[in-house]
Chimera marker file (.cmm) of the C-alpha trace (Angstrom):
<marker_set name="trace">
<marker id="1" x="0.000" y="0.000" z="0.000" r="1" g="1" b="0" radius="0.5"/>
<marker id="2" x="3.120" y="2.226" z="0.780" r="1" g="1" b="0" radius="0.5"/>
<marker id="3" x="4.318" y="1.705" z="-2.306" r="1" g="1" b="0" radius="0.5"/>
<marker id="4" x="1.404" y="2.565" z="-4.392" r="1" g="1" b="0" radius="0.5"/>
<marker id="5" x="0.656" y="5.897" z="-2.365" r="1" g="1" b="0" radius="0.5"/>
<marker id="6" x="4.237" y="7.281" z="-3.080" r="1" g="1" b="0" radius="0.5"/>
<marker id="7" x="3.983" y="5.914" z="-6.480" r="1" g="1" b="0" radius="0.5"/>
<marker id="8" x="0.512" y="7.821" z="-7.168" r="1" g="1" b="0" radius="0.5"/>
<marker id="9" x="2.135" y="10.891" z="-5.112" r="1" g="1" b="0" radius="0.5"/>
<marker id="10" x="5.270" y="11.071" z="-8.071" r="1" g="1" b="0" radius="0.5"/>
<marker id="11" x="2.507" y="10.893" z="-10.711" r="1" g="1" b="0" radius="0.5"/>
<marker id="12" x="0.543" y="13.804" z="-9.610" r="1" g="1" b="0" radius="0.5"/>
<marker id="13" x="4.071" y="15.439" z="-10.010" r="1" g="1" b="0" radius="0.5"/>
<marker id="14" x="4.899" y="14.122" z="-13.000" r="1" g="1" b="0" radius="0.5"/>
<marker id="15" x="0.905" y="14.974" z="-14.414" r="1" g="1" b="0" radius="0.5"/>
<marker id="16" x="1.872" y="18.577" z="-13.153" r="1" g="1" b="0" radius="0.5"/>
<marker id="17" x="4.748" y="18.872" z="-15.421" r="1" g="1" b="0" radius="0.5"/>
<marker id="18" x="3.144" y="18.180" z="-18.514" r="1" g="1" b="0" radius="0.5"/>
<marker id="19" x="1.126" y="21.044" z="-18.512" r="1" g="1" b="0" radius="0.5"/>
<marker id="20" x="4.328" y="22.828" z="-18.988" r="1" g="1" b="0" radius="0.5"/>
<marker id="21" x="5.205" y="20.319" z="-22.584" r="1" g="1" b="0" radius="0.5"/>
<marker id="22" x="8.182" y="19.583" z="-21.661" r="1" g="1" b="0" radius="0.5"/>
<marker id="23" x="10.255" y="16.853" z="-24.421" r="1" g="1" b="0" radius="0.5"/>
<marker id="24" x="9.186" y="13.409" z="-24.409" r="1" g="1" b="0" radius="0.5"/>
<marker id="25" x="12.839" y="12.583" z="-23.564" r="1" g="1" b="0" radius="0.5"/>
<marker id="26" x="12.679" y="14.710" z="-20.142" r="1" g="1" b="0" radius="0.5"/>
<marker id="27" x="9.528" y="13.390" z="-19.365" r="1" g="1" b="0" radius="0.5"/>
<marker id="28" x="10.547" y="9.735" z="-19.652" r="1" g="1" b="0" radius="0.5"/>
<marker id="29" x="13.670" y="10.581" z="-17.678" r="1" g="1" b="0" radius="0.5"/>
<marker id="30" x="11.547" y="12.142" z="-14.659" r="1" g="1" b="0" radius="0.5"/>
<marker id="31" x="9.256" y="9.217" z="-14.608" r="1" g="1" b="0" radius="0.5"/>
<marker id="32" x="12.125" y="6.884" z="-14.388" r="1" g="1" b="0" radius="0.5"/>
<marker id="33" x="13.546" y="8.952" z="-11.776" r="1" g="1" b="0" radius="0.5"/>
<marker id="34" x="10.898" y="9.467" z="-9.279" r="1" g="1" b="0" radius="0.5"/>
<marker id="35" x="7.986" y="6.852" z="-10.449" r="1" g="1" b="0" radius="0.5"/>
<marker id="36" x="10.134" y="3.872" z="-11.253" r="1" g="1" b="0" radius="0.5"/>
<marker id="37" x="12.299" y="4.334" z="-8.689" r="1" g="1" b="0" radius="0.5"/>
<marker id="38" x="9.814" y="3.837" z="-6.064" r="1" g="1" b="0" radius="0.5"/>
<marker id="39" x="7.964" y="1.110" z="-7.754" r="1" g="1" b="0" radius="0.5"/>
<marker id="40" x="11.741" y="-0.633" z="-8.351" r="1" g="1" b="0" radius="0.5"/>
<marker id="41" x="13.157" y="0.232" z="-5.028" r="1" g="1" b="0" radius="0.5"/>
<marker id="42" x="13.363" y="-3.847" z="-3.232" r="1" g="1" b="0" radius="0.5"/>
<marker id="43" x="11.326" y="-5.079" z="-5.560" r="1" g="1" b="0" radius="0.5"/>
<marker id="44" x="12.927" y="-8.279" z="-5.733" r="1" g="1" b="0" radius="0.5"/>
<marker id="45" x="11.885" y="-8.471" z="-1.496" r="1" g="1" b="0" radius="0.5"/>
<marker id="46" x="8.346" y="-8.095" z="-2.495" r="1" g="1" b="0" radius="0.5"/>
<marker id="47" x="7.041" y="-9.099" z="-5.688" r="1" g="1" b="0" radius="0.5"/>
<marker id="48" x="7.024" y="-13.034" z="-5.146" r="1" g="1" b="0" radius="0.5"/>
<marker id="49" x="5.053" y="-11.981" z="-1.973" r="1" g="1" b="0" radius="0.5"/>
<marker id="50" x="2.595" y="-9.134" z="-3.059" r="1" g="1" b="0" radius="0.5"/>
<marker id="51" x="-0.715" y="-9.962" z="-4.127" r="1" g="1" b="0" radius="0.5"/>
<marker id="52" x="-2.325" y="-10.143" z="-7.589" r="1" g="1" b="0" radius="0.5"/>
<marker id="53" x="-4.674" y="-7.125" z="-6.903" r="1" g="1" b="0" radius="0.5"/>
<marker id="54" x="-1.666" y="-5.385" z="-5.461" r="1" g="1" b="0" radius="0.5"/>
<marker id="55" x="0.334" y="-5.721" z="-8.863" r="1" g="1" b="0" radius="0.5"/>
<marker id="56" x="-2.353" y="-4.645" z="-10.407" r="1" g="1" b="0" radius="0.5"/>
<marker id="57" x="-3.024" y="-1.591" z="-8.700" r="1" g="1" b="0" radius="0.5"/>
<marker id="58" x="1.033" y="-1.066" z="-9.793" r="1" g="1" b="0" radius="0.5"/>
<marker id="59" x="0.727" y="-1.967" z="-13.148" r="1" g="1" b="0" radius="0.5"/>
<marker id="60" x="-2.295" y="0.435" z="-13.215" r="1" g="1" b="0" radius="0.5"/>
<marker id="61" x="0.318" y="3.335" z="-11.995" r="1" g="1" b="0" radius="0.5"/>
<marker id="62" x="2.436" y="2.136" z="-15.213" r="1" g="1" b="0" radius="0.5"/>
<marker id="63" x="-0.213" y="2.679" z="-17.626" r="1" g="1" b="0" radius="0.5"/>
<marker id="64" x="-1.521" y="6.046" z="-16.747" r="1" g="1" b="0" radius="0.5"/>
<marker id="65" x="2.269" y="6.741" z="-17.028" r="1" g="1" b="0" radius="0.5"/>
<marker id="66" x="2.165" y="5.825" z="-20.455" r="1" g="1" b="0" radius="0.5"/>
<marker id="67" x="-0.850" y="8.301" z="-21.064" r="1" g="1" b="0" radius="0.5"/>
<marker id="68" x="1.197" y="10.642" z="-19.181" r="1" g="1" b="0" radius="0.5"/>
<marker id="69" x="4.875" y="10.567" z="-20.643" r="1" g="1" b="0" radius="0.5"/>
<marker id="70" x="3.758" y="9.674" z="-24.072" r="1" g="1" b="0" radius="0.5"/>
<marker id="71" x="5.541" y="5.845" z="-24.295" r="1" g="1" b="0" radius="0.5"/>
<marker id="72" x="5.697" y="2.681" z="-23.161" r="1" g="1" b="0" radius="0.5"/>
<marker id="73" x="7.290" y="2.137" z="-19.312" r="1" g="1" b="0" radius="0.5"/>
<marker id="74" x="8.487" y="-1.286" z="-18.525" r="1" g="1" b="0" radius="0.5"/>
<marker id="75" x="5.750" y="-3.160" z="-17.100" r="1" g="1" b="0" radius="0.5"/>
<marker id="76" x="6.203" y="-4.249" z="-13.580" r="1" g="1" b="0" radius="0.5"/>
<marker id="77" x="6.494" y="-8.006" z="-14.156" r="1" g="1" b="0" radius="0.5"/>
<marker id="78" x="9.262" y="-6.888" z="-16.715" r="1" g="1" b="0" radius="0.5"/>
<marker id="79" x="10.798" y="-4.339" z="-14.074" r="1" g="1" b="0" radius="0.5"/>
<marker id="80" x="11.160" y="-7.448" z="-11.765" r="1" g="1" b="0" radius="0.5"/>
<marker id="81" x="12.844" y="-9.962" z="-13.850" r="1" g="1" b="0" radius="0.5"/>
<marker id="82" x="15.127" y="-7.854" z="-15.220" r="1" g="1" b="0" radius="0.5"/>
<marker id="83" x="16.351" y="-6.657" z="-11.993" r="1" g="1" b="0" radius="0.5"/>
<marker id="84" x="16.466" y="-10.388" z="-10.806" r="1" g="1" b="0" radius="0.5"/>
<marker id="85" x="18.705" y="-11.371" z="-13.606" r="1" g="1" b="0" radius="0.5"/>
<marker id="86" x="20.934" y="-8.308" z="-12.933" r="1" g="1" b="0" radius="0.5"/>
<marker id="87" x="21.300" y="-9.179" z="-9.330" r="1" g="1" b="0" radius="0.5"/>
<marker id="88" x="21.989" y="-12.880" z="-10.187" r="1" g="1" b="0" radius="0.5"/>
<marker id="89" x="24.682" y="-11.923" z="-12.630" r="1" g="1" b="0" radius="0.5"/>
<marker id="90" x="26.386" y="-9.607" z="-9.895" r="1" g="1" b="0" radius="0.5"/>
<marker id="91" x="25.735" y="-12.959" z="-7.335" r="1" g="1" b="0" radius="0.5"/>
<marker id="92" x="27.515" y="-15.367" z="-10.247" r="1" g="1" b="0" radius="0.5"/>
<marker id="93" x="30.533" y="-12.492" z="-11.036" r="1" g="1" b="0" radius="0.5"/>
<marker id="94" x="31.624" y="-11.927" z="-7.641" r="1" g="1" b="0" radius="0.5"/>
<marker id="95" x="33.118" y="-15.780" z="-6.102" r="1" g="1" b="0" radius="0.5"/>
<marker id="96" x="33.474" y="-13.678" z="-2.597" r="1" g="1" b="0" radius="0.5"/>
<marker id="97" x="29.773" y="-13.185" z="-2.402" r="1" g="1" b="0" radius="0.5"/>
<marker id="98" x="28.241" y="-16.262" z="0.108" r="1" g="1" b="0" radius="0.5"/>
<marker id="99" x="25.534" y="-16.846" z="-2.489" r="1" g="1" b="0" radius="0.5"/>
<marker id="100" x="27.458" y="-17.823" z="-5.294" r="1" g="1" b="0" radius="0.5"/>
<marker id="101" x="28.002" y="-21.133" z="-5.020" r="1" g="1" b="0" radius="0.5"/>
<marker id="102" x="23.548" y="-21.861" z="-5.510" r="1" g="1" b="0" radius="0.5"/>
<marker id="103" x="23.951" y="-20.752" z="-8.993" r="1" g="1" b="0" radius="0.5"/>
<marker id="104" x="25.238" y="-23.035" z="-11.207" r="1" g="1" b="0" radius="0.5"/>
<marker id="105" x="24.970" y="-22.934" z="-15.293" r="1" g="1" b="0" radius="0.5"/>
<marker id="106" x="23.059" y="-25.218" z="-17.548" r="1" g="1" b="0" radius="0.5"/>
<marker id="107" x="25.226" y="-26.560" z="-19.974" r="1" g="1" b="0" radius="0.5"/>
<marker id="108" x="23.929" y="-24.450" z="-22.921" r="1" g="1" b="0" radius="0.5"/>
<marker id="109" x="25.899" y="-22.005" z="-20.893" r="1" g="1" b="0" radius="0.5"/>
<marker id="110" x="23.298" y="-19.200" z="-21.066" r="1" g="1" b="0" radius="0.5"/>
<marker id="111" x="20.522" y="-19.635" z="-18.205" r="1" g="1" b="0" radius="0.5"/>
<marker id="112" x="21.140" y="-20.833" z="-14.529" r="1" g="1" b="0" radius="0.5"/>
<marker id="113" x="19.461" y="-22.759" z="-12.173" r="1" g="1" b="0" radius="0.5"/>
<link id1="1" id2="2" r="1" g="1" b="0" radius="0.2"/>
<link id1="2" id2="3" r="1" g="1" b="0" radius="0.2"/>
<link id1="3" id2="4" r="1" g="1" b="0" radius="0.2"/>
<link id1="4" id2="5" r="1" g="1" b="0" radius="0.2"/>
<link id1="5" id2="6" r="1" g="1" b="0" radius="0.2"/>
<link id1="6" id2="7" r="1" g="1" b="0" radius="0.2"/>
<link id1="7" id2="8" r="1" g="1" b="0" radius="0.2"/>
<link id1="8" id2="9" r="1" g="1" b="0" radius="0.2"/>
<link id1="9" id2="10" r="1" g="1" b="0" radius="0.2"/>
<link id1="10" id2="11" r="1" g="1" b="0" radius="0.2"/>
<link id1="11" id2="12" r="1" g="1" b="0" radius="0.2"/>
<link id1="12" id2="13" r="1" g="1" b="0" radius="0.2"/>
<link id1="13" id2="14" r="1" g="1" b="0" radius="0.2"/>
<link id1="14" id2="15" r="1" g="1" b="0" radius="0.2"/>
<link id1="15" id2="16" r="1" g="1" b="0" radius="0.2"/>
<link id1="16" id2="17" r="1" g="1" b="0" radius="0.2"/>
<link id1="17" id2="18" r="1" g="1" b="0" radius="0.2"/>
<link id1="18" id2="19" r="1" g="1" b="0" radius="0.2"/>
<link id1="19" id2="20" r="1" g="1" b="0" radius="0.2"/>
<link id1="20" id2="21" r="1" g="1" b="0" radius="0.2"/>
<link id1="21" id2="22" r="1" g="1" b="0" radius="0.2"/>
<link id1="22" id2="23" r="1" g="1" b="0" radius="0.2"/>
<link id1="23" id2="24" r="1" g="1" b="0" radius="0.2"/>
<link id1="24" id2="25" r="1" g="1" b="0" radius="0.2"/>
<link id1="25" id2="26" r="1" g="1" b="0" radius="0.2"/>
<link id1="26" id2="27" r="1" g="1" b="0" radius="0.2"/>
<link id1="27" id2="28" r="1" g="1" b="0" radius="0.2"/>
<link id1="28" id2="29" r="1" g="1" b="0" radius="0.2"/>
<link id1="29" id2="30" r="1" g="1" b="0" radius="0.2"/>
<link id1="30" id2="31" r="1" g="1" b="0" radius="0.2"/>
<link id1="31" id2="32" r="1" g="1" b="0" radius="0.2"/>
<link id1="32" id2="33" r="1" g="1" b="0" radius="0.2"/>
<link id1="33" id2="34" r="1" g="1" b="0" radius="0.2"/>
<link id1="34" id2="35" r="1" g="1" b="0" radius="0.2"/>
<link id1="35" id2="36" r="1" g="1" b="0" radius="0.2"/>
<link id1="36" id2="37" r="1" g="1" b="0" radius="0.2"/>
<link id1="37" id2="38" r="1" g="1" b="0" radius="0.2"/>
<link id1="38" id2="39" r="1" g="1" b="0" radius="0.2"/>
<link id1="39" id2="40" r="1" g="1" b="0" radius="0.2"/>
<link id1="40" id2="41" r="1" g="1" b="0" radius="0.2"/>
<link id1="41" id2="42" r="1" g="1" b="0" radius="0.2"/>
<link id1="42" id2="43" r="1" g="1" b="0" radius="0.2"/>
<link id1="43" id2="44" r="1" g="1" b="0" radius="0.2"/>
<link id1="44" id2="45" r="1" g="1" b="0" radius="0.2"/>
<link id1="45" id2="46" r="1" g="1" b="0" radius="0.2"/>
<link id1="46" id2="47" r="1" g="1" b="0" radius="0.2"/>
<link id1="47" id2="48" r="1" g="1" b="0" radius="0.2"/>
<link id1="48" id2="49" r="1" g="1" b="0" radius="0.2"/>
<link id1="49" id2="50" r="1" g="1" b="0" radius="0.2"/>
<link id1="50" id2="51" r="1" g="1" b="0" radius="0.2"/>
<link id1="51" id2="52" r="1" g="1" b="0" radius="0.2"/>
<link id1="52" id2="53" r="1" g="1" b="0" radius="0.2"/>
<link id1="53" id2="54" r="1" g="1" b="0" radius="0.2"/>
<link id1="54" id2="55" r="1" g="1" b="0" radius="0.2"/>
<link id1="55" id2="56" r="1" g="1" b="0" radius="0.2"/>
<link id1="56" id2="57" r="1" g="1" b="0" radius="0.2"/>
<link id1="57" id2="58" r="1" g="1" b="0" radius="0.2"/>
<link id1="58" id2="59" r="1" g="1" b="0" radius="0.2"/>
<link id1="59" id2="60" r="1" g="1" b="0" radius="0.2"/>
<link id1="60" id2="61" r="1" g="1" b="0" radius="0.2"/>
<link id1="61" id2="62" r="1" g="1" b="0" radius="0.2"/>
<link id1="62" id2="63" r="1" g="1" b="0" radius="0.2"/>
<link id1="63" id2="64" r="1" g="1" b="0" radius="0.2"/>
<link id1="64" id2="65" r="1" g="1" b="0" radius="0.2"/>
<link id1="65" id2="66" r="1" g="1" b="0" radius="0.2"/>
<link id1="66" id2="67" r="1" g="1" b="0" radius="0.2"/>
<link id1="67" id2="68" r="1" g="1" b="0" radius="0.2"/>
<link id1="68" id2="69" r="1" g="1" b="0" radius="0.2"/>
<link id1="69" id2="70" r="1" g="1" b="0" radius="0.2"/>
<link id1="70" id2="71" r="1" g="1" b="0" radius="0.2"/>
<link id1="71" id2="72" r="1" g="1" b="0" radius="0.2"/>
<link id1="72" id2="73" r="1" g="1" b="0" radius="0.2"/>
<link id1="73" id2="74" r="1" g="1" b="0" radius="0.2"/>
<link id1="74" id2="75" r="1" g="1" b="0" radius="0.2"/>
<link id1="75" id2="76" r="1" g="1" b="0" radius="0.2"/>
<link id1="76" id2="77" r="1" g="1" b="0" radius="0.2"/>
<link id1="77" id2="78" r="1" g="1" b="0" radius="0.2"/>
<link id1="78" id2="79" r="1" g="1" b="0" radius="0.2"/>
<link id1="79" id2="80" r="1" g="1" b="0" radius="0.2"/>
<link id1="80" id2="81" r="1" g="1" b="0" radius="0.2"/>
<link id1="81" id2="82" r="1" g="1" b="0" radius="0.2"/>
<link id1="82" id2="83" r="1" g="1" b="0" radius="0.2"/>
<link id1="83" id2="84" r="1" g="1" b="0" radius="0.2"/>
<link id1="84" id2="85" r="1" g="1" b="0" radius="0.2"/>
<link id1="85" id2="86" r="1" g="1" b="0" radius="0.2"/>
<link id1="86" id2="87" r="1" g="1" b="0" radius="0.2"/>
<link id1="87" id2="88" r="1" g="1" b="0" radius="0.2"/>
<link id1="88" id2="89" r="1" g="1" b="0" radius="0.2"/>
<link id1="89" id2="90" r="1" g="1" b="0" radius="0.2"/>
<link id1="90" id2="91" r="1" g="1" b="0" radius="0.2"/>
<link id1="91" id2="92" r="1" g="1" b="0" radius="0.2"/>
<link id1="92" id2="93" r="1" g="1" b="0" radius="0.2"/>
<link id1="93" id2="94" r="1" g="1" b="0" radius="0.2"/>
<link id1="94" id2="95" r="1" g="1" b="0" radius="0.2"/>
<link id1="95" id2="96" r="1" g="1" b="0" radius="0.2"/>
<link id1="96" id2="97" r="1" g="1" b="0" radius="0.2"/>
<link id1="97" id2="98" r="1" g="1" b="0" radius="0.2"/>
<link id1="98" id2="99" r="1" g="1" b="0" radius="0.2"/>
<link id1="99" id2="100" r="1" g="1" b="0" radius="0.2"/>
<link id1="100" id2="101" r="1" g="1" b="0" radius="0.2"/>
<link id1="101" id2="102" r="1" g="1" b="0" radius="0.2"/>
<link id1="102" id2="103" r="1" g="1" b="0" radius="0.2"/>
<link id1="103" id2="104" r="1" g="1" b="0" radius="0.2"/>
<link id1="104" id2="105" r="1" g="1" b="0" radius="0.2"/>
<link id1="105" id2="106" r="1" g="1" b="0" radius="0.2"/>
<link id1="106" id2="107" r="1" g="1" b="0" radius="0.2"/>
<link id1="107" id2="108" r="1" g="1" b="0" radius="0.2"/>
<link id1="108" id2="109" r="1" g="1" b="0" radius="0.2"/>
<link id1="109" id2="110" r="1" g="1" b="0" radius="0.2"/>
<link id1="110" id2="111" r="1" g="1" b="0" radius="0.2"/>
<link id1="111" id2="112" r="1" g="1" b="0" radius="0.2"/>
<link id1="112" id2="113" r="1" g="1" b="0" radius="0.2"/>
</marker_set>
């Protein structure tokens, strides 16, 4: 619920702003800034746990972005895996960090389990 009152909060903002037309590039970089930001920050803590009419209510944040900046955000489900697989990779580089030894490579070499 936190989550999707500070997100809604950052869209009022960003809905302020375009009354002023800024570029489409500026825009996109303010939403990623302060709306994707909050939606991203530990989302890998509480995805897997939140519930489907919780996501939703995100996801519906996304899409009135996308009325609002004028493209396409990443979706949250998108947001999620990709910062999962980033993570991972950071896990799998660094052989100091205590989790690396649960990933291991499938032998095509390109996905882990």
């Amino acid at each position: 619920d936190s989550t999707v009152k500070k997100a809604q909060q950052r869209m009022y903002c960003l809905q302020q702003l375009r009354k002023h037309n800024p570029p489409q590039a500026m825009m996109v970089q303010i939403y990623t800034a302060i709306v994707e930001s909050v939606l991203a920050f530990s989302i890998m803590v509480w995805f897997d746990s939140a519930t489907k009419h919780g996501i939703q209510r995100l996801q519906r944040i996304v899409q009135s972005a996308e009325k609002v900046i004028g493209c396409n955000p990443i979706p949250i489900d998108v947001l999620y895996s990709a910062r999962t697989r980033k993570r991972a990779g950071k896990i799998i580089s660094d052989h100091s960090h205590p989790g690396h030894k649960l990933f291991e490579s499938l032998p095509s070499g390109r996905q882990l389990r």
